[in-house]
N, C-alpha and C positions, 0 to 999 in steps of 0.2 A: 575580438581580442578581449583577454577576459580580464581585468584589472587587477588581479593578483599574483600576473605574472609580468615580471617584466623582460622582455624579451629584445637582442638582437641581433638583427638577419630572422634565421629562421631558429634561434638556439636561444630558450630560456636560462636567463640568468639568476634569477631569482627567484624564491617562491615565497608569499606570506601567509606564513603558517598558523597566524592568528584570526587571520580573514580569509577564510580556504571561500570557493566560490561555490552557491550552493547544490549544483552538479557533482559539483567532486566532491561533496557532502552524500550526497544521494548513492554514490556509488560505494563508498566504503562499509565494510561490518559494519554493524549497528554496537560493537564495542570500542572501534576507534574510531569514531566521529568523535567532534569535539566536545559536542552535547549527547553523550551516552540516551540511546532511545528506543523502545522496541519498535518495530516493523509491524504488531501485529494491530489490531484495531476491531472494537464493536461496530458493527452497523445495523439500522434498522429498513429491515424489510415489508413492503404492506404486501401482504398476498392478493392474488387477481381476484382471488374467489369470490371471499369475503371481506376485503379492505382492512384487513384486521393488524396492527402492525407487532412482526416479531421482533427481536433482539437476537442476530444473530452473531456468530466468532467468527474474522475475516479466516480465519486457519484451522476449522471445525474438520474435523477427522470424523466424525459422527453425523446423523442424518437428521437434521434438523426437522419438525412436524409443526405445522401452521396449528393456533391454539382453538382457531375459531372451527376450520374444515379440514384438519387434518392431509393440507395437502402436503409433500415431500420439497422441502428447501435441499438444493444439489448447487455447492461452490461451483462456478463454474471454470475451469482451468484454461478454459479456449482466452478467457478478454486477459490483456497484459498487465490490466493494474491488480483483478480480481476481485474488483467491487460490485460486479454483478453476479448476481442470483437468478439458479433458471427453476422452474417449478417441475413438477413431473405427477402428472395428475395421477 
């Protein structure tokens, strides 16, 4: 039961709209959360090859190249959050 609603029987009565719960944060545009925020994020990558770390764009449309060996950084679309990077030799 999630403290921002108050509910009863099975029928919510109330909702507080100043303290939304952070799920129902998580789910809305990233223009009507209450703290306007993007989605998108850097992260860094070490590659296997050469342990070398890049700086990659969580939402890179482009093929990212390790600086050390040149190996190919590919978003990987399969994981749900998309924080991992597959390599492709």
């Amino acid at each position: 039961l999630s403290p921002c609603v108050v509910r009863v029987g099975n029928m919510p009565l109330a909702r507080d709209l100043l303290n939304p719960s952070p799920e129902d944060e998580r789910r809305k545009c990233k223009l009507k959360r209450l703290v306007q925020q993007p989605k998108s994020f850097f992260m860094d990558v070490k590659c296997p090859g050469c342990y070398k770390i890049t700086t990659v764009f969580s939402h890179a449309q482009t093929v990212v190249l390790c600086v050390g060996c040149s190996t190919v950084f590919v978003p990987d679309d399969q994981t749900k959050d998309g924080r991992r990077v597959r390599t492709v030799p």
